[in-house]
N, C-alpha and C positions, 0 to 999 in steps of 0.2 A: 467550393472545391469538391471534387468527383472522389468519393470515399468508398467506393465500390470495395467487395469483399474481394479478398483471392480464390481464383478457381477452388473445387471441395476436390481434395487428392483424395486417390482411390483409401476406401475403406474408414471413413471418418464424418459416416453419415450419422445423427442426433439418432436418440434412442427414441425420438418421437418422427414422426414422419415428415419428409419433406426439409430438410435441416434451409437452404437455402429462404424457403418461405416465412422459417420461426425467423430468422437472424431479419431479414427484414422486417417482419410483424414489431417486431422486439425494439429494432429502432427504429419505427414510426411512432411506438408507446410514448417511447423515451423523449423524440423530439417534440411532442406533440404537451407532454407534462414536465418540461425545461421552458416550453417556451409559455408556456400558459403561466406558469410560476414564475416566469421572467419577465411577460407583459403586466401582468397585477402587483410587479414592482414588489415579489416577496424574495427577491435575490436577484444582485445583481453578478454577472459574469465575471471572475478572476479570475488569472494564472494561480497556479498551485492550489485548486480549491479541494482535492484530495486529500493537504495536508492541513489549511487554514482557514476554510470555507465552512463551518461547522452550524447546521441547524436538524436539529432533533426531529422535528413536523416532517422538513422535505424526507428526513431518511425512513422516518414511520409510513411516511405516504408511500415509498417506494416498497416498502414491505408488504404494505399491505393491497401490492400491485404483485407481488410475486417477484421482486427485482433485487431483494436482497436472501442473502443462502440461496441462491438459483442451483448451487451443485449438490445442495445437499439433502440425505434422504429426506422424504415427503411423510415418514412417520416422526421428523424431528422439526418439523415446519416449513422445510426446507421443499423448494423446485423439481428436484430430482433432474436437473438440466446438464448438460455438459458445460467443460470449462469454455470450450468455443462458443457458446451461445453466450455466454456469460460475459467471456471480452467484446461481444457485440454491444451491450448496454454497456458497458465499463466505458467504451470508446466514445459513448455517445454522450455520458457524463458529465466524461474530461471534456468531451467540445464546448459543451454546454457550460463549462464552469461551475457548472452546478455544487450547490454546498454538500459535500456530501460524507466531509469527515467524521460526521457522526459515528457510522458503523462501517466505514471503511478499514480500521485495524482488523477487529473482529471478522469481517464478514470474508477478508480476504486470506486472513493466515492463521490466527486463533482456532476458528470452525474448524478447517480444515485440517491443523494438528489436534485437534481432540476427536475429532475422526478417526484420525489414523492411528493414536496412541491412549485416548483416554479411554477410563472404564466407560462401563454401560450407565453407571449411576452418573459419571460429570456429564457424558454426552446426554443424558435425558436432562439434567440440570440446566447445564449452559445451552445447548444449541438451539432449545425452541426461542430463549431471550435473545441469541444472535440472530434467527431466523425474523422477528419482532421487533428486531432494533430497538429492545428495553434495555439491552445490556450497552452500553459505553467499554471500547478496552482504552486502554493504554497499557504501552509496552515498557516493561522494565527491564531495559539488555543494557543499555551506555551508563559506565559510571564513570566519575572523577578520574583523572590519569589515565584513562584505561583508553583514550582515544578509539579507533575501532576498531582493537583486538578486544573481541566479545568474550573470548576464553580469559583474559585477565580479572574477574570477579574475583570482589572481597566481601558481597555480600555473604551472608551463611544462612544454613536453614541446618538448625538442631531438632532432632526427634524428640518427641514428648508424646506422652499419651494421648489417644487420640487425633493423632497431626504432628503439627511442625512449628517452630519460632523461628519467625524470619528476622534478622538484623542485617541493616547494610543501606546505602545508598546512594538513587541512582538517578542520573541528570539526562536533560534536554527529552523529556519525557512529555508526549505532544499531547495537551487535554487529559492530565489529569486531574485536573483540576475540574473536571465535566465527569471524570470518568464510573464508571459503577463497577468495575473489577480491574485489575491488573495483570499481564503476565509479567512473571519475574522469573530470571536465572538467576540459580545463587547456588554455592557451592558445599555442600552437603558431606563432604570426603575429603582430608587431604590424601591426596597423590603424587606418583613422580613427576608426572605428567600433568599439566595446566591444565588441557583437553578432557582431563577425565576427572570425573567426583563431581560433576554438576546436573543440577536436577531442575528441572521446568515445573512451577507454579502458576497457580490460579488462585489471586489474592482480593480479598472484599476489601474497596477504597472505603470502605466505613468500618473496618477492623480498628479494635484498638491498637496504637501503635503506629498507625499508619497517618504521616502529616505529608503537605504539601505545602511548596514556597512557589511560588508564581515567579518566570523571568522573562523579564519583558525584553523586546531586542529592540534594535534600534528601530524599528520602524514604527515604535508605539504599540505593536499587537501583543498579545498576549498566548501562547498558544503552548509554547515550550515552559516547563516547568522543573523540578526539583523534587525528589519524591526520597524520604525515610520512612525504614523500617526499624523501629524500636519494641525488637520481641513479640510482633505480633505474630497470632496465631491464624495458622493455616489447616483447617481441617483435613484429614489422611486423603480424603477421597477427591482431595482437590492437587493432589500428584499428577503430572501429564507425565504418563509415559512412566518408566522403571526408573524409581530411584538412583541416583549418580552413575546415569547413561542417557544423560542430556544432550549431549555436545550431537551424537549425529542426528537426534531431532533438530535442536536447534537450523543444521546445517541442511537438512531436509525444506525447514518451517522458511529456511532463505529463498527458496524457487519461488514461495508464494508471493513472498514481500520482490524478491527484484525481478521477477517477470512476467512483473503486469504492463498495460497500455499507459500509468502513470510515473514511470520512467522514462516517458516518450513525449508524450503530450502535457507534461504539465507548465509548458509556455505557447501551448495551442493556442491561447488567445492574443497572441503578441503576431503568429503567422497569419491569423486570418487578418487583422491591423493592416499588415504587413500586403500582403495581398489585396486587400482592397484599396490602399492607400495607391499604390503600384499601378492598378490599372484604371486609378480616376485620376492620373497625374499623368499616365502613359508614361511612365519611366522606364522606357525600353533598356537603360544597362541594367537594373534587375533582374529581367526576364530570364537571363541564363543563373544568375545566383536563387533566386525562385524555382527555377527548374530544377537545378542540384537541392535543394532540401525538399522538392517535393520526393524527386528520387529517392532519396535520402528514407524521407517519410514512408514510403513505398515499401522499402525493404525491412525495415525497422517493425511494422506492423506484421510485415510476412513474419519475421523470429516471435512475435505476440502470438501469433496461431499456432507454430511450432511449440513455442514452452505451453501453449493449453490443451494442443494435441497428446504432448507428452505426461501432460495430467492427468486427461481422460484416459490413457492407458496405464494410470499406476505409477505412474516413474515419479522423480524427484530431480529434473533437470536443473542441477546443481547447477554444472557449468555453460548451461545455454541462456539458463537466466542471468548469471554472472557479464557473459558477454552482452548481453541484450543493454543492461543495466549501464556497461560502461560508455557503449556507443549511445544510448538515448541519454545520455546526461551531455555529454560531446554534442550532440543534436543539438537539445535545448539550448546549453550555452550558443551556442551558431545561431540560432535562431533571435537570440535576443541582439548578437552580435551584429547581425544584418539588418535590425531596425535601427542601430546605434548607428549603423556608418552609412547613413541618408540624416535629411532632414525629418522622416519623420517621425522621430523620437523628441521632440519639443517639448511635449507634454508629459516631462518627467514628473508630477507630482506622485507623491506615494498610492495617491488611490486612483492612477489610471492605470490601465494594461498594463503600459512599458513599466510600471512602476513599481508595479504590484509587482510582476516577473525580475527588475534589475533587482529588486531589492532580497526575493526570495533565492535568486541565484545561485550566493555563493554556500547554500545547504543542498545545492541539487547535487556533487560528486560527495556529500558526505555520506549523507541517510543512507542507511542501507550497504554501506559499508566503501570506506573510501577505493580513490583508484589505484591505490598499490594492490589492497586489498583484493582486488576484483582482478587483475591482472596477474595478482597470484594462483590464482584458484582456476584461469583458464588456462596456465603455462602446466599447471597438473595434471588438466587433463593435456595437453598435449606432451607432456610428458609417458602417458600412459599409453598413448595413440599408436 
């Protein structure tokens, strides 16, 4: 399948030369250490492996390829790249299935909110271990009841000397049971308002106080977890951003989480199935439902370069990500939907393609914030419009 880039719009050339030349250089790396890793049988290709695919080695190797922090400054370990070069390897990942949950929290939304809000002491802390893939995050935003209004936190974070005690706890928290830091929202103020008194943390998974319960889903994996906080201590310098003026980080820290290539492609490998299945059977009534989600695909990847466009200028494309987000989960479902309504979805068991994808399915409109959720946040900005 022909994955050519979109034409370069004016004014959005790499700050190294030749941007056209890096973005391929970049994915022949990629394809060339997916498939080397994938012939020697040290991974093999799932759907979702962005979220359930997790080996520490493959994410170290890519680090120390220059493939992970690629945006971020090069005196913090980081690439110095832009975000479009960056969805170049990102895309070429997802194809590949590749395991790469390791430092996929971290390396896509963590880094780049202590970029933009943390002191000089976290970013010298944290960022060379996300540039090194030593650091592990897992996210602590979803709790009990709180479905996915993120402003409904009951964790708390009390001031103490020297730092913070965090109490509170929070589920479906992906590898933290792998994890070596946490971020956590917790809410540090009461207010009139829900939106406001909440503070963004940087937590040590080996703090006291801090336990983990493992929850297994039904497919036997293990990936989603349970995480409390019982008064552990959070050192001062480990504040992201001004104390109980969270919430528009947070809402910032969302463009990175839903406007990436893994909103799109994370049942990439059910389409390629799908398409080859297709034209070694010659199943010509496909051919037009194929063409519509290549279409589909087409445009979906065009908004993936627009929200990294809008990155490399600064911005916080709340609501481009928002949308991207709704329609690539819409996608994906479609995608699994169209190998279901052939014969050749047969090979349900849990650890094939289809299997791996039917079974991750029904978390793709959650993660990341459900589709009321996301349908609200676009209706705002056209309200604004």
């Amino acid at each position: 399948m022909d994955h050519a880039h979109p034409p370069t719009p004016p004014g959005t050339a790499s700050r190294r030369s030749g941007p056209q030349e890096n973005w391929l250089e970049l994915r022949t790396q990629v394809r060339r250490l997916t498939a080397d890793w994938r012939d020697a049988g040290r991974y093999r290709p799932r759907s979702d492996a962005w979220l359930r695919s997790f080996d520490l080695d493959f994410s170290k190797e890519l680090a120390a390829r220059g493939l992970v922090a690629m945006t971020y400054p090069e005196e913090f370990g980081g690439g110095g790249r832009s975000h479009v070069e960056r969805l170049a390897v990102t895309e070429e990942l997802l194809r590949a299935g590749a395991p790469v949950a390791a430092h996929w929290i971290g390396d896509r939304q963590i880094g780049p909110a202590v970029l933009r809000h943390g002191t000089r002491e976290l970013q010298e802390e944290i960022l060379p271990q996300i540039s090194s893939a030593t650091a592990v995050f897992c996210l602590g935003m979803s709790e009990p009841e709180a479905g996915s209004d993120l402003a409904a936190v009951r964790t708390t974070g009390r001031r103490v000397r020297d730092g913070w005690r965090i109490t509170g706890h929070k589920i479906w928290t992906s590898h933290a049971h792998r994890a070596t830091h946490a971020y956590v929202l917790a809410r540090t103020e009461h207010a009139a308002r829900k939106h406001q008194g909440l503070t963004e943390f940087i937590v040590d998974m080996q703090a006291d106080g801090v336990s983990v319960t493992p929850i297994v889903d039904l497919t036997g994996e293990h990936h989603f977890n349970e995480v409390r906080f019982d008064d552990a201590f959070v050192p001062a310098h480990r504040v992201l951003g001004r104390a109980g003026a969270g919430w528009k980080q947070v809402v910032e820290q969302l463009s990175f989480e839903r406007g990436g290539a893994e909103r799109v492609l994370s049942s990439y490998p059910v389409l390629v199935d799908l398409i080859a299945a297709t034209a070694e059977a010659q199943a010509h009534e496909l051919q037009g439902l194929l063409g519509s989600l290549t279409a589909r695909l087409a445009v979906l990847r065009r908004m993936c370069w627009d929200v990294a466009r809008s990155l490399d200028a600064g911005e916080a494309p709340v609501q481009q990500a928002a949308t991207l987000k709704y329609l690539g989960n819409t996608f994906e479902h479609d995608v699994i939907d169209a190998l279901r309504s052939t014969d050749l979805c047969r090979d349900a068991a849990r650890d094939s393609v289809f299997g791996q994808a039917l079974l991750a399915s029904p978390g793709f409109g959650l993660r990341g914030g459900a589709a009321e959720v996301l349908l609200s946040v676009i209706a705002k900005q056209e309200a604004r419009a």
